[in-house]
Structures are given as structure tokens and as C-alpha cells.
C-alpha positions, 0 to 999 in steps of 0.5 A: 592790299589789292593783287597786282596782276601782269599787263599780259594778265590784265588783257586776258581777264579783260577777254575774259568778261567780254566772252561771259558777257557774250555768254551771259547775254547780260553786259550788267551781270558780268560786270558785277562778276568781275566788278567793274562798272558797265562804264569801263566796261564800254570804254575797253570794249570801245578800245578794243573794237577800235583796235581791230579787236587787238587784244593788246589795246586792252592793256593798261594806259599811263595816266601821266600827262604828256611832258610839255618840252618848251 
């Protein structure tokens, strides 16, 4: 059973793998540290950067689709 981590846990370690990679100088390699793909990486770093690099923007997001009130 996979560890259910806070939404405000989430965010840190989602920090987390962006400062090892900058330390790491090696995006791949710190993926593979916190086993993520380098896609979903870029796609948080993507969400981070176009938040003003707020860290509140990595947090996880609804996969719901949008109610449609008729």
C-alpha cells in the first residue's frame, strides 16, 4: 500500500527534488532518486515557474473533469 503523504508534504518533497537536481546538476539522476519520470518532472517545474515560483502551485490537482451545469 503506497504512503499517503499531506498536500503540504507533497510540496516539500516536490522542493526537494528540484534543489537535488540543482545540486546534482543531473535533472535524470534525481529523478530516478525520487522516482519520477523527468516528465512529471518538467511538468511541475513548468507549474512552479509559471506561479512566480510559488510553492503552493505544486500541489496536487483534481483529475475530476469539470461539472457541466446545463
Amino acid at each position: 500500500m503506497p504512503h499517503q503523504y499531506s498536500p503540504q508534504q507533497m510540496v516539500w518533497k516536490r522542493l526537494r527534488l528540484f534543489r537535488r537536481a540543482r545540486e546534482r546538476q543531473n535533472i535524470s539522476q534525481a529523478c530516478r532518486e525520487f522516482g519520477v519520470s523527468r516528465k512529471t518532472y518538467y511538468k511541475w517545474w513548468n507549474r512552479f515557474l509559471c506561479a512566480d515560483q510559488n510553492p503552493q502551485a505544486l500541489r496536487d490537482r483534481s483529475r475530476k473533469p469539470p461539472s457541466l451545469s446545463g
